[in-house]
N, C-alpha and C positions, 0 to 999 in steps of 0.2 A: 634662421632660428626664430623662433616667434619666443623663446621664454626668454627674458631678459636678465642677463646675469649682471648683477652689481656689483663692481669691484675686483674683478675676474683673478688678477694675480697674486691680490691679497685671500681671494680662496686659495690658492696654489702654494702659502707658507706653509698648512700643516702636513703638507706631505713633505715637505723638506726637514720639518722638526719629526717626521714620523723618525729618524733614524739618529737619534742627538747624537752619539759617539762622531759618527760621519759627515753630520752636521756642524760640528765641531771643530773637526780636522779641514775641514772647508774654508772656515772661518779664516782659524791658525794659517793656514797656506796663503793665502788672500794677504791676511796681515804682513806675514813673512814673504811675501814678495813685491809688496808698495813699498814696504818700508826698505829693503836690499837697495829698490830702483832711485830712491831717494840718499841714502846713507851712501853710495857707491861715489855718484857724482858729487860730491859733499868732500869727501876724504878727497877723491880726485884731484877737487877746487884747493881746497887747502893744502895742499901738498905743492900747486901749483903758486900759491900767495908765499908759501913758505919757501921756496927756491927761488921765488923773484925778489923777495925781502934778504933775499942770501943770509937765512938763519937756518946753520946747516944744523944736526944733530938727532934731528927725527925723521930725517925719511928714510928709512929702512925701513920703521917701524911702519910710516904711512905706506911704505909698497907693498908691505906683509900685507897689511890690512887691505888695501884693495885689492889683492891679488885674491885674499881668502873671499872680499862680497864680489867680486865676480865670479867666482864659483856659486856663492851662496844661491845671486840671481839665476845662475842658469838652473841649478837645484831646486829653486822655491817655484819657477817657473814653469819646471816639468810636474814638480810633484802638484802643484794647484792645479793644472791641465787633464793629471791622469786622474787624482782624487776629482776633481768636479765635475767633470764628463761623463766619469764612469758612476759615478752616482747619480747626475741625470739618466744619464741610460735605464740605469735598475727606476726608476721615477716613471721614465714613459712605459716603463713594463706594467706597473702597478695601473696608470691613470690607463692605459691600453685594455686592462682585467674592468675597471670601473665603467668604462663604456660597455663592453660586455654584457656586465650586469644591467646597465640601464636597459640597454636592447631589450636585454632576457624579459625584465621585466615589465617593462610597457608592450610586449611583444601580445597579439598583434593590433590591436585597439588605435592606439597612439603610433603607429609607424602607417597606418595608411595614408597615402600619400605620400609619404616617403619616400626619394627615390634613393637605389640602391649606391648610386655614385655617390653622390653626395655624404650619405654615412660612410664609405669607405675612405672618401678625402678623409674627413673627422680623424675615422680612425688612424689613421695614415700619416697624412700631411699636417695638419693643426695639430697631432700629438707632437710631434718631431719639432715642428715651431716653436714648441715649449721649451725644450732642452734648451735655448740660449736660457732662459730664465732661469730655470733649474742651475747650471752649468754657471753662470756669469753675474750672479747679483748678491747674494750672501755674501763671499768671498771679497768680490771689487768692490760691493758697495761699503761694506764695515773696512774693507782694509782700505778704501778710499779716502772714508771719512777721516777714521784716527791718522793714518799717517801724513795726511794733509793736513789736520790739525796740529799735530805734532811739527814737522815740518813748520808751519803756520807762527809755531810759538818758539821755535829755535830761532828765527827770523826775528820776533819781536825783541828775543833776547839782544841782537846785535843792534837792531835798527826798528825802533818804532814806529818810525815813519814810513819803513818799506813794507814792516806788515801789515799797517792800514793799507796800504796801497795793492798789495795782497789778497789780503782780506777781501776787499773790497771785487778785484778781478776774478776771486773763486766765486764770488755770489754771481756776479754776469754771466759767469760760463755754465754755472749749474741753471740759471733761470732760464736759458736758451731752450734746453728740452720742454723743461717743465710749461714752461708758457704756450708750446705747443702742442703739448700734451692730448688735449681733446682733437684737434684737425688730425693727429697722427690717429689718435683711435680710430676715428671715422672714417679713414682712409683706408686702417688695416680691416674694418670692416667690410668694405665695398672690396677690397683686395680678397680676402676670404670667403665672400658671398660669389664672387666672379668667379673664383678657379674649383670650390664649390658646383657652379654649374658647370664649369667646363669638364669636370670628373662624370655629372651624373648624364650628362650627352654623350660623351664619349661613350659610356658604358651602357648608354640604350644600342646604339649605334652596335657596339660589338656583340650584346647579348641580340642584337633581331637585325642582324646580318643576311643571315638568309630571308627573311620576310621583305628587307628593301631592296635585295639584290632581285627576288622573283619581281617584286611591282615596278623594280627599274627607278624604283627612288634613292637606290644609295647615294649616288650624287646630291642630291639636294641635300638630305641628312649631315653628310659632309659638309657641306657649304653651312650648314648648321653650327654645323663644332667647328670651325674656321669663326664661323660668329661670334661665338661663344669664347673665342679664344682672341678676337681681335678685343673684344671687351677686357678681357681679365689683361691684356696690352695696353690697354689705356688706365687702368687703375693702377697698374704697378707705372708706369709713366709719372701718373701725378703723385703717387707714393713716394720715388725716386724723387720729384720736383723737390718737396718738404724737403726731403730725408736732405739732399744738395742743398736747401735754404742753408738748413742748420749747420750741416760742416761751414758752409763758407762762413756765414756769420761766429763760431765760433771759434775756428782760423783766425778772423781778424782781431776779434778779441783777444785773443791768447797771444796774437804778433806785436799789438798795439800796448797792449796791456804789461808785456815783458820790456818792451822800449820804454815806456812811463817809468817800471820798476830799474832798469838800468840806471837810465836818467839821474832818477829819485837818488838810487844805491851811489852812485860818483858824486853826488853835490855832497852828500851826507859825511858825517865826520867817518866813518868807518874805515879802519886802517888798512892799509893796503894789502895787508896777509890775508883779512877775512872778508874784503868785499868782492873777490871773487865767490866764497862761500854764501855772502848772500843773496848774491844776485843766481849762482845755480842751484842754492834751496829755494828761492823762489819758485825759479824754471820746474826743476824734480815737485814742488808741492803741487804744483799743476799739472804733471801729468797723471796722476791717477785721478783726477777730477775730468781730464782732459778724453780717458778712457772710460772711464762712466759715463761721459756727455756721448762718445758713440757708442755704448751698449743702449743709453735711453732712447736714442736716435730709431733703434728698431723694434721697442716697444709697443708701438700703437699694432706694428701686425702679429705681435706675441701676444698682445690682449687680446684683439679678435680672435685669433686662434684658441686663446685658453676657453673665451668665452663658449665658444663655439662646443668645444670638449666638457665644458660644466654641465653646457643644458643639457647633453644625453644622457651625463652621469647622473645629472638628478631628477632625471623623469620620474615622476612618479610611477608605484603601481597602476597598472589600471585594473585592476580587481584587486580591492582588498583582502591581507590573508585575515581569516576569521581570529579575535582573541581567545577564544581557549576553543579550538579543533576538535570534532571529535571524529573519535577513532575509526578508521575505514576498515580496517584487520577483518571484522565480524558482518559487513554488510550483505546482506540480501543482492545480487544483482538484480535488481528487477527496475524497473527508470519509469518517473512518470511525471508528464508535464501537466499543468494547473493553472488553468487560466491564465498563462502567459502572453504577458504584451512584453511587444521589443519594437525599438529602434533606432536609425542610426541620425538621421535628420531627420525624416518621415517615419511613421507607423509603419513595419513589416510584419509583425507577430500581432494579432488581434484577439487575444483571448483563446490562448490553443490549448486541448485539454486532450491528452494520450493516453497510453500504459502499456508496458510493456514488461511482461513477466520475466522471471528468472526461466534462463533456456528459450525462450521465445526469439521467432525473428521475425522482424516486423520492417516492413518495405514503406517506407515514407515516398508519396510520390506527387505530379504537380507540377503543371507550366514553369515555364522557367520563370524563376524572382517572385514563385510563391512564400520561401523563408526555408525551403528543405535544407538547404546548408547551415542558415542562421539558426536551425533545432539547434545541427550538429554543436556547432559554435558554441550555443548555449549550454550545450550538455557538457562538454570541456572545460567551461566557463572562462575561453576567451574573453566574452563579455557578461556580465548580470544583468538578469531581467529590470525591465522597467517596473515590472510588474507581474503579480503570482507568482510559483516557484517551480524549478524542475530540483526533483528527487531522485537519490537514487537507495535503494534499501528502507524510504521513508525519511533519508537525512537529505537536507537541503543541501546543494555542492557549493552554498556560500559558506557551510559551517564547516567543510572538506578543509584541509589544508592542501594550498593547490600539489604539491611532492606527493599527495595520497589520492587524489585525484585524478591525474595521471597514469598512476598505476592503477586503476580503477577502469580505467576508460582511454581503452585503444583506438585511435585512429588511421586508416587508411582513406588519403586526400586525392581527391581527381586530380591537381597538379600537383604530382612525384619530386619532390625534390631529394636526390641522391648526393654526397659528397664525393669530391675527386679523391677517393680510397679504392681502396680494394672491395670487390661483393661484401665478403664476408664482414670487412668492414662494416660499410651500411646495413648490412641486416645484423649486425650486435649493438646500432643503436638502440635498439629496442631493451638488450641486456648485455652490459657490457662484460659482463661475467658470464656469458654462456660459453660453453665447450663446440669443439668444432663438432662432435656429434651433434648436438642440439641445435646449430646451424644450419647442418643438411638437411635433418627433419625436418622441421620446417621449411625451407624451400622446399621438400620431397611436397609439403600438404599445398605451396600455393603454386606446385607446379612451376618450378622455375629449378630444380636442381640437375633436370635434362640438358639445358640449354648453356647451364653455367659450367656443366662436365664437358662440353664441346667446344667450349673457349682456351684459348691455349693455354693459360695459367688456371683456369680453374676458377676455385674460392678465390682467388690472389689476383683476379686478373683487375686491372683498374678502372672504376665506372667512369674515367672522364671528369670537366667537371660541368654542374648539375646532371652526370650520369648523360652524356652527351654520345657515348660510343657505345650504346645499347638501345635498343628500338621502343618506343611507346610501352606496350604490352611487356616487356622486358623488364622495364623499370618498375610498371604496378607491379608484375611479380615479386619482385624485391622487396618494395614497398609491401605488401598482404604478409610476406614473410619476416617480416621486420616487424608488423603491429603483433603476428603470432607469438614472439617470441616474449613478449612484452608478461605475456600468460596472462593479461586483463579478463577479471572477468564479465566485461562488456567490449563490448566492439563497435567501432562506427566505418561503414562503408560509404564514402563518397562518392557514388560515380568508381567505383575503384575495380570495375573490367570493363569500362566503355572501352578499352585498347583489345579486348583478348578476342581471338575466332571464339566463333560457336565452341568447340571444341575443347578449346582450354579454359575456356569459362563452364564449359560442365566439369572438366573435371576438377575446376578450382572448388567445385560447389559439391561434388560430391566427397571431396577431401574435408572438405571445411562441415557438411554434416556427421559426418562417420566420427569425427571429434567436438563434436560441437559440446558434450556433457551440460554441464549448466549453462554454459556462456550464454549472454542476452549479446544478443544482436540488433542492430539499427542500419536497415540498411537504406541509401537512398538512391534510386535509381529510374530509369528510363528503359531499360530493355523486358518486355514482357516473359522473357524466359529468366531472369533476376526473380521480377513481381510475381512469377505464379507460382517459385522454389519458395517463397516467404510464407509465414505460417497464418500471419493478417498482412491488411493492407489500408495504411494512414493514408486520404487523401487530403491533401490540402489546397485554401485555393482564397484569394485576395488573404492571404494570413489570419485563415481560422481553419480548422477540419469540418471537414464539410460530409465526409464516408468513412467507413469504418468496416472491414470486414474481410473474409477472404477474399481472391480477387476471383473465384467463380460465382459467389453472392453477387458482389459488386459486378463483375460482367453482366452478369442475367435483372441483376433489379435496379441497376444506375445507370440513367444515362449520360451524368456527366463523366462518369467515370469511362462508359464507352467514347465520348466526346473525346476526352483528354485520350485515352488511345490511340483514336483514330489521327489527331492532330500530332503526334510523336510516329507518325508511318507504321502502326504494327497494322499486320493487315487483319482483319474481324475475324476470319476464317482460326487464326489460330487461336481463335479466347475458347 
């Protein structure tokens, strides 16, 4: 992560207060069961001082009572378990929606470079590392506190010299963690950085399987994620080193420390019924400190982890929504760029200046890494101009709110991506309230409802996942049929039939005019039967326009325009 989160699990209280009732009951539970584990051995002791002092007359009453906090503890034990758990759980639901968001919204500016493994750890593995926090620290830590204290001053009541001595052993055991507190962060960070990559290798590795199986480089790649994975084996090695410092050091303290308080407690005046009682309220005051000292122990890789989960949650937008929007309801479709510069590290867009009417379609064309996608880009407003504006109706799409936006401006992407659903599925991302008539129609216009009726299940049948179990030209179908439904009325074409024969790309194009009514269209493309169906022709070229015109103008009076033809293999004969 490059954004630096300060103080990682103290951002993580207010989602624990988001639910005070439950937050509550967490507490009380926590309380209610240091205190049982303490008061048990306590009565136990004294029951035992008081049969060896042979002063009969109350133990009935002391076996009532231990009999009842031993039930208590096994009760306060299940109920803090089920209460705390199951409240982190609904927790990692919530922070799990919050990454979501973040994606959504830096989506796609801020994820370039991103690899996909790695946000899925996040999602994944670093959410799930949180739940000890969620689950283990409210509860233990406040019921740690008071009943140690408590505890703490029961003791001073008998023997003031055993509670200093006390005293004194809870402060060593608790400063064990804390003093190591930074080396454990930095550990769980390299710990979390390491399996981090081992998630986004692994998942290059699976997603381009067949590309290293044809080059005969899977092996190697493997021998990669074995790397990758020998590493994230020596972080958690010297993770475990620490984590092993501390128990052991705190073992000893806690062994040496009860032998001093023994000692202490036998020289001391305390009579013989209650110095059994205070030497195992000693003992009991220390273990809920005892059990905090191993929850802090795994801390350093629960911060990493939280940390890791903050930065996505607080990605910024990368376009900002406009303060007061206005209205797309009423827009003109008609799109027009204006002197637009863009870029991402370098200059792409150098002053580009277009228009495109309402009902018009217009074929943006142009060597490859002229900025034909990055129009697109801009017209969607993945990202804002550096400079000038694109319009569409005459309103700037920075003053759009982007929900209006959207519905404004459809796009079909040269790479398809489909979810592991059903067809009909994917093509009702476009509306997810469309009828299954209005499904077919559409597929009927981008020519994909032939193919989908020849599948065993039909509408039902499952795309796989990224749509893996359907052919190139299969999936754009899907995809044209999915921006259709959207009923935008502008349209952007990516590349979006380089997959389809001759054949189905005329009649995706004779579908798509016979309905075209007002819709603007932007299409971008390379095939000359695409460019000569368009009504003009954007050329573009070092990111400016350079031609402008049908593309029998531009064949007959341009010859970069023949240039750029000939250089994309159309052969001259057919212009």
């Amino acid at each position: 992560m490059t954004t630096r989160i300060e103080r990682p699990l103290w951002r993580l209280l207010p989602y624990m207060a988001s639910r005070p009732v439950v937050f509550g009951l967490v507490i009380v539970s926590g309380l209610l069961y240091y205190a049982t584990i303490v008061v048990l051995p306590a009565l136990t002791a004294y029951l035992f001082g008081t049969l060896v002092t042979e002063r009969a007359g109350a133990e009935g009453a002391l076996v009532t009572a231990i009999v009842v906090a031993v039930a208590v503890v096994g009760l306060a034990q299940w109920w803090q378990a089920s209460i705390g758990h199951d409240w982190a759980y609904r927790l990692l639901k919530v922070l799990r929606l919050r990454i979501v968001d973040g994606i959504a919204r830096a989506t796609p500016g801020r994820l370039l470079g991103r690899r996909t493994g790695e946000l899925a750890e996040i999602a994944k593995n670093d959410v799930s590392a949180t739940e000890l926090f969620f689950a283990h620290t409210a509860g233990d830590y406040v019921g740690a506190i008071v009943v140690s204290v408590g505890a703490l001053s029961a003791v001073a009541v008998l023997s003031p010299l055993c509670a200093l001595v006390l005293a004194v052993l809870m402060v060593l055991v608790a400063v064990v963690p804390a003093g190591l507190a930074r080396r454990a962060g930095q550990q769980g960070q390299a710990v979390r950085a390491a399996s981090g990559a081992v998630a986004a290798e692994t998942m290059d590795v699976i997603q381009g399987i067949r590309e290293l199986a044809l080059a005969g480089r899977d092996r190697d790649y493997a021998d990669r994620v074995l790397a990758r994975g020998d590493a994230l084996d020596a972080q958690h090695r010297r993770y475990a080193r620490r984590a092993g410092a501390e128990l052991v050091t705190t073992e000893l303290l806690l062994g040496l420390g009860l032998l001093v308080l023994a000692t202490v407690a036998s020289a001391s005046e305390v009579s013989a019924q209650w110095l059994p009682v205070v030497i195992v309220l000693g003992t009991s005051a220390l273990a809920p400190i005892a059990i905090v000292s191993a929850t802090a122990r795994t801390l350093g890789d629960v911060r990493a982890a939280a940390a890791r989960v903050l930065a996505v949650i607080d990605y910024p937008a990368h376009v900002a929504e406009p303060a007061s929007p206005s209205q797309a309801g009423r827009l003109i479709p008609d799109v027009e760029f204006t002197d637009v510069r863009f870029g991402y590290s370098s200059e792409v867009l150098s002053g580009v200046s277009f228009r495109i009417e309402q009902g018009e379609t217009v074929a943006l064309v142009g060597r490859s890494g002229a900025g034909k996608t990055t129009c697109a880009h801009l017209l969607l407003r993945f990202w804002d101009v550096n400079d000038g504006a694109v319009r569409i109706g005459g309103v700037d799409v920075r003053d759009l709110a982007t929900e209006d936006l959207r519905r404004t401006v459809s796009l079909v992407p040269q790479d398809v991506f489909l979810f592991d659903e059903s067809i009909a599925g994917n093509i009702r991302l476009g509306r997810p309230d469309a009828t299954d008539a209005e499904v077919v129609e559409v597929a009927q216009l981008a020519g994909a409802h032939e193919f989908i009726q020849a599948l065993p299940e039909g509408y039902d049948t499952n795309c796989g996942e990224r749509g893996a179990s359907l052919s190139g030209g299969q999936r754009q179908r899907i995809a044209i049929a999915r921006a259709l439904l959207t009923r935008a009325p502008v349209l952007v074409m990516d590349e979006a039939v380089s997959s389809l024969d001759t054949e189905s790309e005329r009649a995706l194009h004779e579908s798509l005019e016979a309905t075209r009514g007002s819709r603007t269209t932007l299409v971008i493309a390379h095939r000359l039967s695409t460019i000569r169906r368009a009504d003009r022709v954007v050329v573009l070229d070092g990111g400016t326009v350079v031609a402008q015109g049908t593309h029998e103008e531009l064949a007959a009076a341009d010859a970069g325009y023949r240039d750029l033809l000939a250089r994309q293999h159309i052969d001259d004969r057919e212009w």
